[in-house]
PyMOL CGO cylinders between C-alpha atoms (Angstrom):
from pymol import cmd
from pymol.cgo import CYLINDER

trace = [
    CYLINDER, 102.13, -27.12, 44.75, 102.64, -30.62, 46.46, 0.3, 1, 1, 1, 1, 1, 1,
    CYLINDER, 102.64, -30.62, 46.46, 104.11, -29.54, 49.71, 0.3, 1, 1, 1, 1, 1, 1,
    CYLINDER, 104.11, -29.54, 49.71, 101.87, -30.67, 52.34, 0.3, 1, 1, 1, 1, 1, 1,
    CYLINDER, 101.87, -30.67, 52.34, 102.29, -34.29, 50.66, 0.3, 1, 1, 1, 1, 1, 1,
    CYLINDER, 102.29, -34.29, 50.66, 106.22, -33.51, 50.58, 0.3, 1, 1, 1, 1, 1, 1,
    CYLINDER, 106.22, -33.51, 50.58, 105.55, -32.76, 54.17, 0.3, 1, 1, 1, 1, 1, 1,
    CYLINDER, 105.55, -32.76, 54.17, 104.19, -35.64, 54.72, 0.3, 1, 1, 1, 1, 1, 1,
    CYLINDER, 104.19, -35.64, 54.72, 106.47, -38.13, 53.04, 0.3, 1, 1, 1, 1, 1, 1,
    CYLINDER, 106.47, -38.13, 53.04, 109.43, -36.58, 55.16, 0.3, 1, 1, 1, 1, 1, 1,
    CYLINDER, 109.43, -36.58, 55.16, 107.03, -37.08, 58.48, 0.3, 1, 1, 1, 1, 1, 1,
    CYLINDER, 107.03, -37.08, 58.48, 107.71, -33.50, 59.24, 0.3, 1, 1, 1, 1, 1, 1,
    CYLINDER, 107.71, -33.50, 59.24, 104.98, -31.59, 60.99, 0.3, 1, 1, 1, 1, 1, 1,
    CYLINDER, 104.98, -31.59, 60.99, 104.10, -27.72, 59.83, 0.3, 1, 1, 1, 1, 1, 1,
    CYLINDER, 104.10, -27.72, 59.83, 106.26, -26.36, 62.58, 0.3, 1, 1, 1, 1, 1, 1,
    CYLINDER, 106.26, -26.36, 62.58, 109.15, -28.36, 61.67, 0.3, 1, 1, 1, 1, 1, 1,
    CYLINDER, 109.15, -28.36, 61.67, 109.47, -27.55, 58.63, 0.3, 1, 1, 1, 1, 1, 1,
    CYLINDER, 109.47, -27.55, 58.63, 108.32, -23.98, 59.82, 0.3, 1, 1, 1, 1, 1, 1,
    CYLINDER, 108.32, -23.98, 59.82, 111.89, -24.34, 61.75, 0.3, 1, 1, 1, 1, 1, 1,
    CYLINDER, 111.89, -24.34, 61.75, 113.84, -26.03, 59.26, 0.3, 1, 1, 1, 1, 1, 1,
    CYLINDER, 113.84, -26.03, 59.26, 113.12, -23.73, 56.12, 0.3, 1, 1, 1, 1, 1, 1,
    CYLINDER, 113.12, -23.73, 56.12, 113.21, -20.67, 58.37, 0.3, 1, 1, 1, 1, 1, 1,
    CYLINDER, 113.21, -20.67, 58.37, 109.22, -19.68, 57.74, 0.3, 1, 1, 1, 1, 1, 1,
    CYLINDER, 109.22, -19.68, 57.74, 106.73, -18.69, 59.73, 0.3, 1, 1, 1, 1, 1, 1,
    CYLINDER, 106.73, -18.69, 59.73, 104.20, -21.72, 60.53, 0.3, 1, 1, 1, 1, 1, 1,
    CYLINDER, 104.20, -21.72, 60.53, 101.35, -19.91, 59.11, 0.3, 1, 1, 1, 1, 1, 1,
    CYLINDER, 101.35, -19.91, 59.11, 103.35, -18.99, 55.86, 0.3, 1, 1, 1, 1, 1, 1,
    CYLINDER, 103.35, -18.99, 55.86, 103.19, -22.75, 55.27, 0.3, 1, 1, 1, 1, 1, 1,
    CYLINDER, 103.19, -22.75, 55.27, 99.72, -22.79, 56.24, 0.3, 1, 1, 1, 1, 1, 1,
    CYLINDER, 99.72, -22.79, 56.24, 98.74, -20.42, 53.59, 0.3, 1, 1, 1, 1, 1, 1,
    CYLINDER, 98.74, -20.42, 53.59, 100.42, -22.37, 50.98, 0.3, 1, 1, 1, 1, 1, 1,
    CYLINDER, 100.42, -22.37, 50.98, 99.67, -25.86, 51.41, 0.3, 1, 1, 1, 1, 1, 1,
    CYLINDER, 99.67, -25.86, 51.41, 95.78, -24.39, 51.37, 0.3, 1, 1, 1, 1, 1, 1,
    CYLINDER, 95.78, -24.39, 51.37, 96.70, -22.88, 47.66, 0.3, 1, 1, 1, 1, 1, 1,
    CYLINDER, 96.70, -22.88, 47.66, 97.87, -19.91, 47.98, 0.3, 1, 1, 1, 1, 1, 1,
    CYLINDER, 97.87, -19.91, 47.98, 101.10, -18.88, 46.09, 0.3, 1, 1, 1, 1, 1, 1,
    CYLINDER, 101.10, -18.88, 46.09, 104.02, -18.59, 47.39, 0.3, 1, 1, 1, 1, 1, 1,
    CYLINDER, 104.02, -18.59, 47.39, 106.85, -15.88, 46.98, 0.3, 1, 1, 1, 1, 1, 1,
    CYLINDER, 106.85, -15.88, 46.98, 110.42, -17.14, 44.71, 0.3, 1, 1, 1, 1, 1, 1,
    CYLINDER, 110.42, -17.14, 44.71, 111.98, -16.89, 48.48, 0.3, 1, 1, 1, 1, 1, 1,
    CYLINDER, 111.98, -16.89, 48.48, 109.85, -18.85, 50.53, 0.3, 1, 1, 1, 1, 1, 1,
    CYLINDER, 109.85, -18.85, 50.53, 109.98, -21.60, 47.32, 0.3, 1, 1, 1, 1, 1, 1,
    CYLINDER, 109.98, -21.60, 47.32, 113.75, -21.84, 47.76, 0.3, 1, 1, 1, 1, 1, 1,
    CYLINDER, 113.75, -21.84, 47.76, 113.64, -22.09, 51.65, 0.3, 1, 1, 1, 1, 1, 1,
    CYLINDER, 113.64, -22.09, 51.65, 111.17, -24.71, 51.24, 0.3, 1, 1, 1, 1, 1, 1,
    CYLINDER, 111.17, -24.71, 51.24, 112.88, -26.65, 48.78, 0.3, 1, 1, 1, 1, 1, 1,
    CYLINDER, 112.88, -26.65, 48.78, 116.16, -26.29, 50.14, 0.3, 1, 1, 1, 1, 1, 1,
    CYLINDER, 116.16, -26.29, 50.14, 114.62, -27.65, 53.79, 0.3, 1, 1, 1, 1, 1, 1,
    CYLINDER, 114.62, -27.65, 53.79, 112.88, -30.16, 52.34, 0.3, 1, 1, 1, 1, 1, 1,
    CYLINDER, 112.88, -30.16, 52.34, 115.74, -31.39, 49.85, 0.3, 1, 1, 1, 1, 1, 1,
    CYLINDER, 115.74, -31.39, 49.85, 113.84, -31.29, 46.67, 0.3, 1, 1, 1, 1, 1, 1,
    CYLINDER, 113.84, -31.29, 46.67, 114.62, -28.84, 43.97, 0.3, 1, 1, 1, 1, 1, 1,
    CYLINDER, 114.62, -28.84, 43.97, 111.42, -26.01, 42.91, 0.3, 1, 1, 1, 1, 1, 1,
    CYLINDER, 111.42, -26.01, 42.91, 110.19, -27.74, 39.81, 0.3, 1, 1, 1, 1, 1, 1,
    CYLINDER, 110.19, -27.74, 39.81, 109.43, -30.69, 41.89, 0.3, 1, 1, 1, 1, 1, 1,
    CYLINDER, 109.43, -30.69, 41.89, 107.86, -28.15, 45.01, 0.3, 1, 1, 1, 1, 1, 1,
    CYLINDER, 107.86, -28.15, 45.01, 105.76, -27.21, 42.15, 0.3, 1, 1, 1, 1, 1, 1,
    CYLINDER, 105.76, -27.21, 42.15, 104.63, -30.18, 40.59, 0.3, 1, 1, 1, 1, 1, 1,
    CYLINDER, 104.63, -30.18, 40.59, 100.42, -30.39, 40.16, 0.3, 1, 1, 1, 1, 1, 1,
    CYLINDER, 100.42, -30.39, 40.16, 100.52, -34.13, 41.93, 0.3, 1, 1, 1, 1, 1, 1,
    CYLINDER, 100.52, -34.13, 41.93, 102.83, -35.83, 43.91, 0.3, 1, 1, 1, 1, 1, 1,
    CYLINDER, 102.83, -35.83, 43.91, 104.51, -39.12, 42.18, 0.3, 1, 1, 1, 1, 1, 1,
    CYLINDER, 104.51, -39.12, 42.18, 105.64, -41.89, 44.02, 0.3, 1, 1, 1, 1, 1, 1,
    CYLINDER, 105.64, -41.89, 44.02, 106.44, -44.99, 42.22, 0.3, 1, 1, 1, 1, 1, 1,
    CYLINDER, 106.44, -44.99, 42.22, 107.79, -48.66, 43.67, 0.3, 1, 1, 1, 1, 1, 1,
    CYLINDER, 107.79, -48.66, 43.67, 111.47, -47.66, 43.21, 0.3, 1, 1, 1, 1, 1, 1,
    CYLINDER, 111.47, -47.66, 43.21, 110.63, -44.78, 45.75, 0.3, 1, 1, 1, 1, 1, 1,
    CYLINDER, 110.63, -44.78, 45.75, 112.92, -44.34, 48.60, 0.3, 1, 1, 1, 1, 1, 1,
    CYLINDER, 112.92, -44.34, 48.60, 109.56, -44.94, 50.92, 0.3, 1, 1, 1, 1, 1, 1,
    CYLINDER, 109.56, -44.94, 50.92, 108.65, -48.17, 49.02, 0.3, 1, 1, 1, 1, 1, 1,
    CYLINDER, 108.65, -48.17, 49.02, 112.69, -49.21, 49.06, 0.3, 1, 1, 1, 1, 1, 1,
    CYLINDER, 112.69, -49.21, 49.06, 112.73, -48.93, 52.86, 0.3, 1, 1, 1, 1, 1, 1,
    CYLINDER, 112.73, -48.93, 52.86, 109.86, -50.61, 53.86, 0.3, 1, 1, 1, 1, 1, 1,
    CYLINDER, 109.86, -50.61, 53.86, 111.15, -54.05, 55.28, 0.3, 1, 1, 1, 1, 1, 1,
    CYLINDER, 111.15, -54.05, 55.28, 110.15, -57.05, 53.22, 0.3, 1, 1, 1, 1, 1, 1,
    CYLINDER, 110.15, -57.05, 53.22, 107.68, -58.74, 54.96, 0.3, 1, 1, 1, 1, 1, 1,
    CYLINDER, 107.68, -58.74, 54.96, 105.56, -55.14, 54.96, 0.3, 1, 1, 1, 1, 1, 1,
    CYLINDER, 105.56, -55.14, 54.96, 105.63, -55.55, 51.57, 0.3, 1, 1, 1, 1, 1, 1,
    CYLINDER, 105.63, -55.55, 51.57, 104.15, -58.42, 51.26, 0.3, 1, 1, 1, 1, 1, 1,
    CYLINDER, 104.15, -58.42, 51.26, 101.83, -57.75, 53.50, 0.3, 1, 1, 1, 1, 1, 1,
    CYLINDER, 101.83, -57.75, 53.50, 100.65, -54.64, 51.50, 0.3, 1, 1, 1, 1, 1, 1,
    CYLINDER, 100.65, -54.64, 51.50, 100.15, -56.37, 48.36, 0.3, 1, 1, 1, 1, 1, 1,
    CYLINDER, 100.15, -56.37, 48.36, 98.56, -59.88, 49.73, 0.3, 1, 1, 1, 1, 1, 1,
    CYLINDER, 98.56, -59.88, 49.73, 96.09, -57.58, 51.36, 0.3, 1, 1, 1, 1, 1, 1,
    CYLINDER, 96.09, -57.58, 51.36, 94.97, -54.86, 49.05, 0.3, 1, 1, 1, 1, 1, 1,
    CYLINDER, 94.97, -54.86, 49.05, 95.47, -56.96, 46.06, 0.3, 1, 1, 1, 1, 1, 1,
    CYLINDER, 95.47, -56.96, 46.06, 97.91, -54.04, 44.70, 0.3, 1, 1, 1, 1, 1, 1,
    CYLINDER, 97.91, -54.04, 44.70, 101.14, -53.07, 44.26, 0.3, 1, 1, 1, 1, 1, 1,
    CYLINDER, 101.14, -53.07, 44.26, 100.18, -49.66, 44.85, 0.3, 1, 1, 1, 1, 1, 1,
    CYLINDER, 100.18, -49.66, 44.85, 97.94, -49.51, 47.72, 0.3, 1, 1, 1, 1, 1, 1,
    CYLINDER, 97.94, -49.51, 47.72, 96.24, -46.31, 48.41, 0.3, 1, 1, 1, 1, 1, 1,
    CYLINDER, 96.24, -46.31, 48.41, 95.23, -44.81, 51.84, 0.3, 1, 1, 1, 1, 1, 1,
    CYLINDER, 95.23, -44.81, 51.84, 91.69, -44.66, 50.59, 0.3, 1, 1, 1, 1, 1, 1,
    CYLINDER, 91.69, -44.66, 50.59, 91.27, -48.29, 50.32, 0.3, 1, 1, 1, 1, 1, 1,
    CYLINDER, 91.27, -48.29, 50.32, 93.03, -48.69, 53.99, 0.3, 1, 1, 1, 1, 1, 1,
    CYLINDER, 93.03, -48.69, 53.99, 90.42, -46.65, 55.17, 0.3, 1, 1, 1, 1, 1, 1,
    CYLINDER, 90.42, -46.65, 55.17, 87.36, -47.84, 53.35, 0.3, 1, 1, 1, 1, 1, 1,
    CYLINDER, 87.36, -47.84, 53.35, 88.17, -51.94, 54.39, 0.3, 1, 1, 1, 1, 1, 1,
    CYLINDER, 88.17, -51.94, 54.39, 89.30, -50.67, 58.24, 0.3, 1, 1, 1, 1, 1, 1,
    CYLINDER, 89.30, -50.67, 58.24, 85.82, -48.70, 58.75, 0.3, 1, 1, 1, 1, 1, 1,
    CYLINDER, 85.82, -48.70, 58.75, 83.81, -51.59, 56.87, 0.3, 1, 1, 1, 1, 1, 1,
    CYLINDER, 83.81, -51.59, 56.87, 85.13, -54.17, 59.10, 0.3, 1, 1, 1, 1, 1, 1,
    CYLINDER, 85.13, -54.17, 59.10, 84.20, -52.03, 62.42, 0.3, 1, 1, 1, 1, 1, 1,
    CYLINDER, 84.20, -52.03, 62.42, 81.01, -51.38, 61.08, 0.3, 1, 1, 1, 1, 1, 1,
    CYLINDER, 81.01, -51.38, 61.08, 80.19, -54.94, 60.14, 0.3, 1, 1, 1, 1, 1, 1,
    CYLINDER, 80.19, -54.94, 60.14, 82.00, -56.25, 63.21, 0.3, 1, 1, 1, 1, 1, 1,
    CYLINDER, 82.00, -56.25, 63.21, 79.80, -54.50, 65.49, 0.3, 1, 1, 1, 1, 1, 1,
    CYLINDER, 79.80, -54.50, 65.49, 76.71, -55.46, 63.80, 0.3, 1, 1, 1, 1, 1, 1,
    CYLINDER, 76.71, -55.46, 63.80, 77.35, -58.84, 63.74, 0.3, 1, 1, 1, 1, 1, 1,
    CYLINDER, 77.35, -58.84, 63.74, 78.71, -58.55, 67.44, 0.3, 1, 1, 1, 1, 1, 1,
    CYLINDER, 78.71, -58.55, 67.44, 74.76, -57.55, 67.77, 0.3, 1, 1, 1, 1, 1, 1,
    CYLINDER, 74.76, -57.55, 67.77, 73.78, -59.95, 66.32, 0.3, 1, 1, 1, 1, 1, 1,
    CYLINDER, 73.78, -59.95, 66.32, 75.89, -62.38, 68.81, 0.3, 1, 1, 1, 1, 1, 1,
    CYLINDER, 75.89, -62.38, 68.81, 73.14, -61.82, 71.36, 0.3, 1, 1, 1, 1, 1, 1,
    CYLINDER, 73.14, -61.82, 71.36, 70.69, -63.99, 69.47, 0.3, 1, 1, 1, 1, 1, 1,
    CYLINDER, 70.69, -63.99, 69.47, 73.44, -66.40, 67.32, 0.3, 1, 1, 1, 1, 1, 1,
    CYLINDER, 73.44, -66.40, 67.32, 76.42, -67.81, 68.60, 0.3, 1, 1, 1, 1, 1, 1,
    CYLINDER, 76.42, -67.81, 68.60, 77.95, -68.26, 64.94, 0.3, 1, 1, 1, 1, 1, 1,
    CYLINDER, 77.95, -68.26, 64.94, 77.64, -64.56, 64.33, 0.3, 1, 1, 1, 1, 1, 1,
    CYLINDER, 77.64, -64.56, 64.33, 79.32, -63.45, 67.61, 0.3, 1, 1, 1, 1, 1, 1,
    CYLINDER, 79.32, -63.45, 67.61, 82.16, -65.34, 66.11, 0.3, 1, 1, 1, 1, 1, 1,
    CYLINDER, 82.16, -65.34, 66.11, 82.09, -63.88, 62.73, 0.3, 1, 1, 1, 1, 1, 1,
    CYLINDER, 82.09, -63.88, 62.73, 81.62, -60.17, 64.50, 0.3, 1, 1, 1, 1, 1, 1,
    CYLINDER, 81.62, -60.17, 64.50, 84.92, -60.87, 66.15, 0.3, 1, 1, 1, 1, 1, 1,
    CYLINDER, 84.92, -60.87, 66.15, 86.93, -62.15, 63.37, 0.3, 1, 1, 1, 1, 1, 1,
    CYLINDER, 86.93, -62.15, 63.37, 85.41, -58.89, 61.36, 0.3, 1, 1, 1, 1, 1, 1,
    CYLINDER, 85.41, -58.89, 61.36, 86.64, -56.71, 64.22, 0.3, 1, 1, 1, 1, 1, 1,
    CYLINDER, 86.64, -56.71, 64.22, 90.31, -58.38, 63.80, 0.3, 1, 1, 1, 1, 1, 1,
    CYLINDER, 90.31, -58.38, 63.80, 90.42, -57.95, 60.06, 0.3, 1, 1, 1, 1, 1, 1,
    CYLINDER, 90.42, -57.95, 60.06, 89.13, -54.06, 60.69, 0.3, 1, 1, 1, 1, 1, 1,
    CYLINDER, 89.13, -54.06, 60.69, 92.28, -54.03, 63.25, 0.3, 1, 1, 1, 1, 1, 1,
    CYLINDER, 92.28, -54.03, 63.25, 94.76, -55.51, 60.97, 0.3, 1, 1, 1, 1, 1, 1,
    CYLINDER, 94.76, -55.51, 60.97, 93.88, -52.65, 58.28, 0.3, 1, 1, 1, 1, 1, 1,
    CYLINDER, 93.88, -52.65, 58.28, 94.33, -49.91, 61.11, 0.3, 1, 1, 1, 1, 1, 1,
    CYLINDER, 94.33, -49.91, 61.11, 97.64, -51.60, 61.74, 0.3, 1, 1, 1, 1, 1, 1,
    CYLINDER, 97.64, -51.60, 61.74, 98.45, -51.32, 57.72, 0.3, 1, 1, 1, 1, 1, 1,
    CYLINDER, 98.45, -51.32, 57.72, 97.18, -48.22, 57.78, 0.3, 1, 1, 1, 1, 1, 1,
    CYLINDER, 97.18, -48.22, 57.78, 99.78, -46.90, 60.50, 0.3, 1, 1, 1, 1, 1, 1,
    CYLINDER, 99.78, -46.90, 60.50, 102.77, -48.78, 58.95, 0.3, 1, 1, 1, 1, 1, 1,
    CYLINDER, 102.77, -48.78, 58.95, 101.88, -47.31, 54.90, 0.3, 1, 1, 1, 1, 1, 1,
    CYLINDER, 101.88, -47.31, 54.90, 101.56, -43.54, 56.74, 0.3, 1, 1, 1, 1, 1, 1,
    CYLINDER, 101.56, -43.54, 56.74, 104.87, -44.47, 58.98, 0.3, 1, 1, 1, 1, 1, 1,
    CYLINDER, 104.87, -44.47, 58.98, 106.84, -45.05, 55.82, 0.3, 1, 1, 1, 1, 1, 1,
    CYLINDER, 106.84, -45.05, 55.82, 104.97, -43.10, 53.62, 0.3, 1, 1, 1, 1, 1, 1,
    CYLINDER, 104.97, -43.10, 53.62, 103.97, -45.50, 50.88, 0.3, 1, 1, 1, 1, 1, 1,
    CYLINDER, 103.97, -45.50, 50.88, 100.77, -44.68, 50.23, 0.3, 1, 1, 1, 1, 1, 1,
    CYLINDER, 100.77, -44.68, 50.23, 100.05, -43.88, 46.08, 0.3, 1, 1, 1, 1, 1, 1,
    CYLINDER, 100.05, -43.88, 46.08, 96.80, -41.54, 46.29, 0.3, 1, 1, 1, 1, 1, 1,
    CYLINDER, 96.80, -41.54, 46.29, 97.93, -37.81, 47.85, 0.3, 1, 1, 1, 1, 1, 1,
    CYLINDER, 97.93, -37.81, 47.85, 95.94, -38.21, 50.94, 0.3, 1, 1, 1, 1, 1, 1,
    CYLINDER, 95.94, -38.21, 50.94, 97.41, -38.95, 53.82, 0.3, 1, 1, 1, 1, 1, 1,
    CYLINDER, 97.41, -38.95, 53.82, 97.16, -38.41, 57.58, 0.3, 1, 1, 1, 1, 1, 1,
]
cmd.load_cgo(trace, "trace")
């Protein structure tokens, strides 16, 4: 069942949707960890989350570039997405790998600043790339874009 990444696309928290299906928050604990859930609690769910069961129980959660999310992000964001990852699907994964390389190799390099000027600079210009990707990173999870099912 794909509801936690429903969830998620709708920027609901568990005790939203808790409220707006009419569940208790740790029913919807239980089932976004696997566990099945009852005919009644699937209908609540879908009807809260305005999706119909089949899709509440799909294996993996589909989003492709005609995608409300993708259609709503604002041009530019767009762009931006693509220029930087390279892809027209960009996944959260790679977000996260390029932000945590850049820190990493921006701090080093910062380090390194103490003995060569020229690597202070390139520490710094690491550390704004690393930022820019935490910046993407916040925009794809604000609209939701993201293409692998991890988020948050």
């Amino acid at each position: 069942m794909i509801l936690k990444e429903l969830r998620l696309s709708k920027h609901l928290s568990q005790e939203q949707l808790a409220q707006m299906s009419g569940l208790n928050v740790r029913t919807i604990q239980r089932i976004e960890s696997g566990s099945n859930a009852s005919l009644e609690s699937q209908k609540c769910l879908a009807a809260a989350l305005d999706v119909d069961i089949t899709t509440l129980n799909q294996e993996k959660f589909k989003m492709d570039k005609k995608s409300d999310n993708w259609e709503a992000l604002p041009f530019i964001l767009k762009c931006w997405f693509v220029f930087n990852f390279l892809q027209v699907k960009p996944s959260r994964r790679s977000a996260v790998r390029i932000e945590v390389t850049g820190h990493i190799s921006g701090f080093i390099f910062c380090c390194l600043g103490l003995i060569n000027e020229a690597a202070l600079a390139g520490g710094l210009i690491m550390l704004s790339i690393a930022y820019l990707y935490h910046w993407l990173r916040w925009q794809g999870d604000k609209y939701g874009i993201w293409y692998d099912s991890e988020s948050g």
